[in-house]
N, C-alpha and C positions, 0 to 999 in steps of 0.2 A: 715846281708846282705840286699842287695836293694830291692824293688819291680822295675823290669823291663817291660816295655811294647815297640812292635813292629811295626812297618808300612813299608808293603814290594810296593813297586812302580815299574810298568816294567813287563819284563818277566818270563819265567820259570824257569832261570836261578839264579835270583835274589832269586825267594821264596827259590830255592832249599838254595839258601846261607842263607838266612832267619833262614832255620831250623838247618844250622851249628851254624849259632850265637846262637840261642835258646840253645840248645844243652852244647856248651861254658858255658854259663853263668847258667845253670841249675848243671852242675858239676858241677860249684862255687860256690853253695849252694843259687843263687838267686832264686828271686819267679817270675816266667813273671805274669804278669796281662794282659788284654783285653787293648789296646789303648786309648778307652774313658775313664778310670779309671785312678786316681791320681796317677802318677807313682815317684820315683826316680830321674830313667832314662831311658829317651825316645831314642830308635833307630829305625833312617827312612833310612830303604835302598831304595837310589834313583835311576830314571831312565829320560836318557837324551835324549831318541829318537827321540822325537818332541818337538817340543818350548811348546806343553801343556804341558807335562812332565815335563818339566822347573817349567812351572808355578805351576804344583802341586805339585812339590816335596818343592819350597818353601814354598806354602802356608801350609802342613803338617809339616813343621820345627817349622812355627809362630805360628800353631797353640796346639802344643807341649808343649812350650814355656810360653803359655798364661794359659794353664792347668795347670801348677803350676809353678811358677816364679823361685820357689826355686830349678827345677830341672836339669840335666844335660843333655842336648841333645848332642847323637853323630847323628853324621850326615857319610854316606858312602853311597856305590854305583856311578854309573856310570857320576852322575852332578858332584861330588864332583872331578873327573876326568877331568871335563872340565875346559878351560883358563876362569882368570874373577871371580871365585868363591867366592862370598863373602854372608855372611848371617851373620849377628849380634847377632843371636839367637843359634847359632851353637855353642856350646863348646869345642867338639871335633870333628875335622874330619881325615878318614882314606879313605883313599885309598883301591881299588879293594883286593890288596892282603892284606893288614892288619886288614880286618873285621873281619878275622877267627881269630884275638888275642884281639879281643873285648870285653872279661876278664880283660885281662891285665891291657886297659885303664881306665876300670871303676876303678878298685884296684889303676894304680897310679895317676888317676885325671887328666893326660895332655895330651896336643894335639900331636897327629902324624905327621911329616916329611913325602911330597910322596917321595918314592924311587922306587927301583924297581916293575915290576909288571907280576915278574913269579905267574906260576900257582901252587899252594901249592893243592893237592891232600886230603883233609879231610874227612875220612870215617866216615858217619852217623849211628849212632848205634841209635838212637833215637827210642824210641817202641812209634811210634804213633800210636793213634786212625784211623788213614785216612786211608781210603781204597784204597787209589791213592796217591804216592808221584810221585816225580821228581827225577831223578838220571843222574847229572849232569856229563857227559863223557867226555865233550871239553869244553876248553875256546879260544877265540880270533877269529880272521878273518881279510882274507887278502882280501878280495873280489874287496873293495874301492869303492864299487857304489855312484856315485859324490856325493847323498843327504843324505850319512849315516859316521855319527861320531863314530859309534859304533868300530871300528878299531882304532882310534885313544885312544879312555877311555881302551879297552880289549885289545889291542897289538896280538901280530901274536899266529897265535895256537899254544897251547898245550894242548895235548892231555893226559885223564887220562888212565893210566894202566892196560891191562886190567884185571891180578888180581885182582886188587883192585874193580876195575866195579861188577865184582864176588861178591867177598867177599862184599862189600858192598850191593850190590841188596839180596844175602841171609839174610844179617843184618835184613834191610828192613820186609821182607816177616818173616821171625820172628818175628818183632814188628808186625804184624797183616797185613801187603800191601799184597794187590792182584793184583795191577795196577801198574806197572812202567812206568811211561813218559820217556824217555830216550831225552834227553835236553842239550842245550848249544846253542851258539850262532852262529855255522856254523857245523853241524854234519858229513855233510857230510863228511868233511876231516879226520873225525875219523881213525884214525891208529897209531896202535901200534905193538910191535914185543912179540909175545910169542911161549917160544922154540924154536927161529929162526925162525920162519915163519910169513910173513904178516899177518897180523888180521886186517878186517877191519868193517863196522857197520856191515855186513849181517852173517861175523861169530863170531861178539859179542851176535847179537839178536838171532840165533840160539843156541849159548851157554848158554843164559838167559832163553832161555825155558825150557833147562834141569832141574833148580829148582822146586824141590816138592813146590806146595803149591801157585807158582808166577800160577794166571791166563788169564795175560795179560800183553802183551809188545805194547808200544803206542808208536811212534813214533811223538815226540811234531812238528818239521818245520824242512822243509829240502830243498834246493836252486834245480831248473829244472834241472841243470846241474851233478847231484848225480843221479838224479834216474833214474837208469839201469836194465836191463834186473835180474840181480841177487837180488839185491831190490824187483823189483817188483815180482818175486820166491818167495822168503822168505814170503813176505807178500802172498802171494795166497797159496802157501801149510803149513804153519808153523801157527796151527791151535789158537797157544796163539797171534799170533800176531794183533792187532786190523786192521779192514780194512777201513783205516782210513790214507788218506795221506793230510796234510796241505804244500799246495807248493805255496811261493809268487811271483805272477802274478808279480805286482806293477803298470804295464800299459799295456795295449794291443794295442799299438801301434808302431811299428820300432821304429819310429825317436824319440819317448821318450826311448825307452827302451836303444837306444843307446844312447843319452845322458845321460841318467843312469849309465849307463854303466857295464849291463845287459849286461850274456855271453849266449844269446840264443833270437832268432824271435817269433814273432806271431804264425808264422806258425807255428815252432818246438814247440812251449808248448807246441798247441794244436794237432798237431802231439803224443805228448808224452802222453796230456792223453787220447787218443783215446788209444793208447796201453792199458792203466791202465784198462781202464773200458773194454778192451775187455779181457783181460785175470785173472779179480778179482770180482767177483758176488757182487753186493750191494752195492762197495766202495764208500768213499766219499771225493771228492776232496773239503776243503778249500784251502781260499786262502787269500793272503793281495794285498789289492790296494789302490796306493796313487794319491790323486786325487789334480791338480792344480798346475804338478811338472812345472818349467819353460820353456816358449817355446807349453804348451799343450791349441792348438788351440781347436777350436769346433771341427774338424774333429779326431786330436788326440784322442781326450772324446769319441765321437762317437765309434771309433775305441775300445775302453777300453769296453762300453756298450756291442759291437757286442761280441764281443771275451767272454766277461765273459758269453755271455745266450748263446753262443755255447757250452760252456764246462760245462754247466750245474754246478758252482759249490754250494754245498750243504749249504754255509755257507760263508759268504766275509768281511772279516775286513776292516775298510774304514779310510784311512788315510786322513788327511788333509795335504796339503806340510805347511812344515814350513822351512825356513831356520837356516841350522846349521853353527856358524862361525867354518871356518877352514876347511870346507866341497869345493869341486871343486862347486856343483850345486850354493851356496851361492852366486858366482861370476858371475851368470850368467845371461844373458839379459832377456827380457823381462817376467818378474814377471806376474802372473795370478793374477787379480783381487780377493781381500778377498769375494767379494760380488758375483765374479761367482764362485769362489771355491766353497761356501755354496748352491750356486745353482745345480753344478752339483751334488757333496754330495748328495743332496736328490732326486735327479734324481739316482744316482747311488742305493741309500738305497731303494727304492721302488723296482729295480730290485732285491735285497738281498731277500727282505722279499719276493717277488714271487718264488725267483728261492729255498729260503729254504723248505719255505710250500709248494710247487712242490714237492722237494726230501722227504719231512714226510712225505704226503697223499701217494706215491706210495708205500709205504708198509703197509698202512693200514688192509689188508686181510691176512698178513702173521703176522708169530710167528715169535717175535725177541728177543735176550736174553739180559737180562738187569741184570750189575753188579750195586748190591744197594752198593749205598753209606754212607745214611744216613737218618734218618727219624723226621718227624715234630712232638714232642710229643702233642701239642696241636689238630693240624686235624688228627695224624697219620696216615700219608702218607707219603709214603717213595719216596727217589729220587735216578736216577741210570741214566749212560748212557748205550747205545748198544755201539756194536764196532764202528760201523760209524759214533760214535760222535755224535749221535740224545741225547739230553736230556730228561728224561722220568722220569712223576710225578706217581705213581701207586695209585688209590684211595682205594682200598681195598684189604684185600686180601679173599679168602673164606676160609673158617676153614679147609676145607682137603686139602690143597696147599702143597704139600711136609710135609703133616702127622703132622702140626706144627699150634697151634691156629691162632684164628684172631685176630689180632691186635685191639684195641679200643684207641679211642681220649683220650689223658690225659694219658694213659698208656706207659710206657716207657718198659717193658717187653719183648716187640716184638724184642729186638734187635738180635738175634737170626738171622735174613732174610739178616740183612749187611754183605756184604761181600760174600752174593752169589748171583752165575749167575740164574735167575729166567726169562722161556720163559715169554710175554706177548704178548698181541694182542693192537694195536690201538685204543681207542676209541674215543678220541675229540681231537681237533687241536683247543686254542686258543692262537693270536699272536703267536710268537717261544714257545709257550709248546704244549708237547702233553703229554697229559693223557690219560694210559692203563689199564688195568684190566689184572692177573697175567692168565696165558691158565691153566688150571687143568690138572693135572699129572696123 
C-alpha cells in the first residue's frame, strides 16, 4: 500500500471532508504521512473563494509535484469545480462528490468525469486524537450573493439526516471529541424530518447536548438572517453550547450590501446584535468583512469602519475582493484600486487588533474555563480555547490543580489536562495571545 499525505485549503467544511478522505484511505490499508514528507500520493483538497485561494491551491499542487516527480497528485475540492481548470501537475481530478471514493481512484489510477454533485452523507468513525472536530450537517447554498461562486462549485442544499448527525457526533465523542463545530456552508437552512416532525438547527443542538461525554457544541458561521430568537435561547440556556456566534458582516454599508446582495441593513445587523449581547453574558460576535467590493467609495469603507467598532466585534476576518468568473459582482463597474484595497486592509486590521485586545483585557479579573486542546512538549505549555472563542496559552500549572502533578518541559506525561475544561485567570496579553495561569480548586 501507498504512503498518502494531505493539504486541506478553505473551510471547515473541507477539513471535515479531509478527515473522510483520511479515513477512506486508512481502511485501505494506507499509511498518511505529514505533507512535507515523500509521499505516493499527494491530496490537495482545494478552495476557490478568492482569487488567493486560486493562487494557492495551485501553488500546493506544483509544489506536490516537485516533492517527488514520481508521485501521483489528486487534486479535489471546490477549484476543481470551477470553468477553465487546468493544472499540468494534477493526475487526477474529482469533483465535490467523488472525493469520498478517493480509495478507489488511487487503486484504479484514472481520472474522474464531473457528474453529478448530490450530497453523499459519510459517517466518520474515525478515533482521533482532537479534542475539537468538525461535523459537517449541510452542504450547498442558494443565497447567490453577487461576489460568491461557492453556489455554483456546492449546488443547492442538502441537508444531512439527522440520525445520522447523532449517530455520527456519538462516533466522534467516542474517539476522544469533546468539541463539536457543527459546519457546512450555509447552516442556517438546516432541516430535516424526524418522526414527522420539523427539526431544525436549534433542536439538532439540543439533541446533541444529550450525549454523555460531548462538552461543547460550537456553532462554526451562520448568515444574519437565521439567527432568531430560538437560536439565540439555545445558546444562552443550553449550558454545552459555546457562547460564541461568528456572523458575516461583509460591509457595513446599504449600497454595498445591496449590491452584494445581502438580505438584511446596517441597521438590522446591528439591531440584531444588540439583542445578542443583551440576552447572552460574555458572547463573542466574529465576523467576515470584505473589503474593495465594487462601487465601495471612501464613505462606503467609512461606513464598514463605523459599524464594525459599534458592534464591538471580538475578532474580524478581512477579505480582500477579488473577482470570481461567473460571479454577477465580476461584471460590474467600477473596480477598487489594488493599491486602495491594501490601504484600507490595514486601516481595517488595525481596528481588528483594537477591538480584539479590547474584548481579552475585559475579562482579565474573571475566571474563564478553558478546554485544553493540546500541549507543547518542549515549553510544556498547554493550549485551549474558552467558549468565546479567546485563544489561551497556560504557562504552568501548580501541583494541586485538580489533585494531578505539574507538568515539566520535555515531559509528555501531563496529557492527562487535555481534554478538560480547567477555570483560569488572565495573566498577559501579547499581540492576539493571552497567557493565563490555571485558578486553584
Amino acid at each position: 500500500m501507498s504512503k498518502i499525505a494531505f493539504y486541506t485549503l478553505g473551510c471547515k467544511s473541507n477539513q471535515y471532508e479531509t478527515d473522510i478522505m483520511k479515513k477512506k484511505c486508512l481502511t485501505s490499508g494506507h499509511e498518511i504521512v505529514p505533507f512535507e514528507e515523500k509521499a505516493d500520493h499527494y491530496i490537495i483538497n482545494t478552495c476557490t473563494v478568492t482569487g488567493n485561494a486560486d493562487k494557492k491551491s495551485r501553488n500546493i499542487i506544483r509544489a506536490a509535484k516537485k516533492r517527488n516527480k514520481k508521485s501521483i497528485v489528486i487534486v479535489t475540492g471546490c477549484y476543481v469545480e470551477t470553468t477553465n481548470f487546468g493544472i499540468k501537475e494534477a493526475d487526477i481530478i474529482l469533483n465535490n462528490i467523488n472525493k469520498f471514493n478517493v480509495a478507489k481512484y488511487i487503486r484504479d489510477q484514472r481520472p474522474e468525469t464531473r457528474d453529478q454533485k448530490t450530497f453523499r452523507s459519510p459517517v466518520s468513525d474515525i478515533k482521533s486524537p482532537r479534542i475539537r472536530a468538525n461535523l459537517m450537517i449541510e452542504n450547498g447554498c442558494e443565497n447567490h450573493c453577487t461576489y460568491c461562486i461557492v453556489p455554483f462549485v456546492r449546488g443547492k442544499i442538502k441537508c444531512k439526516p439527522f440520525d445520522q448527525v447523532i449517530a455520527e457526533a456519538k462516533s466522534m465523542v467516542n474517539g476522544g471529541v469533546k468539541e463539536i463545530i457543527l459546519t457546512g456552508i450555509n447552516i442556517g437552512e438546516y432541516k430535516t424530518n424526524l418522526s414527522s416532525r420539523a427539526s431544525h438547527l436549534t433542536s439538532l443542538i439540543s439533541e446533541l447536548s444529550k450525549i454523555d461525554g460531548l462538552l461543547r457544541i460550537r456553532i462554526s458561521s451562520i448568515e444574519p438572517q437565521y439567527v432568531n430568537d430560538a437560536l439565540i435561547n439555545v445558546i444562552k440556556n443550553n449550558p454545552k453550547v459555546c457562547k460564541h456566534l461568528h456572523i458575516p458582516l461583509q460591509s457595513g454599508d446599504d449600497k454595498t450590501l445591496k449590491a452584494m446582495n445581502r438580505k438584511y441593513s446596517s441597521k438590522e445587523f446591528l439591531s440584531m446584535v444588540k439583542k445578542i449581547k443583551s440576552r447572552i453574558k460574555d458572547v463573542a460576535i466574529t465576523t467576515d468583512i470584505i473589503i474593495g467590493f465594487p462601487g465601495e467609495d471612501e464613505k462606503a469603507f467609512r461606513n464598514t469602519l463605523k459599524l464594525a467598532a459599534m458592534v464591538q466585534f471580538s475578532r474580524i476576518h478581512i477579505f480582500s475582493y477579488s473577482d470570481r468568473p461567473g460571479t454577477a459582482a465580476s461584471k460590474l463597474p467600477n473596480k477598487v484600486p489594488p493599491k486602495v484595497i491594501a490601504a484600507r486592509r490595514k486601516e481595517l486590521d488595525l481596528l481588528r487588533a483594537d477591538l480584539m485586545a479590547k474584548f481579552h483585557r475585559s475579562f482579565r479579573k474573571r475566571a474563564m474555563d478553558v478546554l485544553i486542546e493540546q500541549k507543547d512538549i518542549k515549553t510544556g505549555m498547554y493550549e485551549g480555547l474558552t467558549s468565546n472563542y479567546i485563544r489561551v496559552f497556560l504557562k504552568n500549572f501548580p501541583s494541586n490543580i485538580m489533585n494531578k502533578p505539574s507538568p515539566k518541559a520535555g515531559d509528555d506525561t501531563g496529557d492527562e489536562y487535555i481534554g478538560l475544561i480547567i477555570p483560569v485567570q488572565f495573566k498577559e496579553f501579547q499581540g492576539g495571545n493571552v497567557f493565563a495561569l490555571p485558578v486553584l480548586l
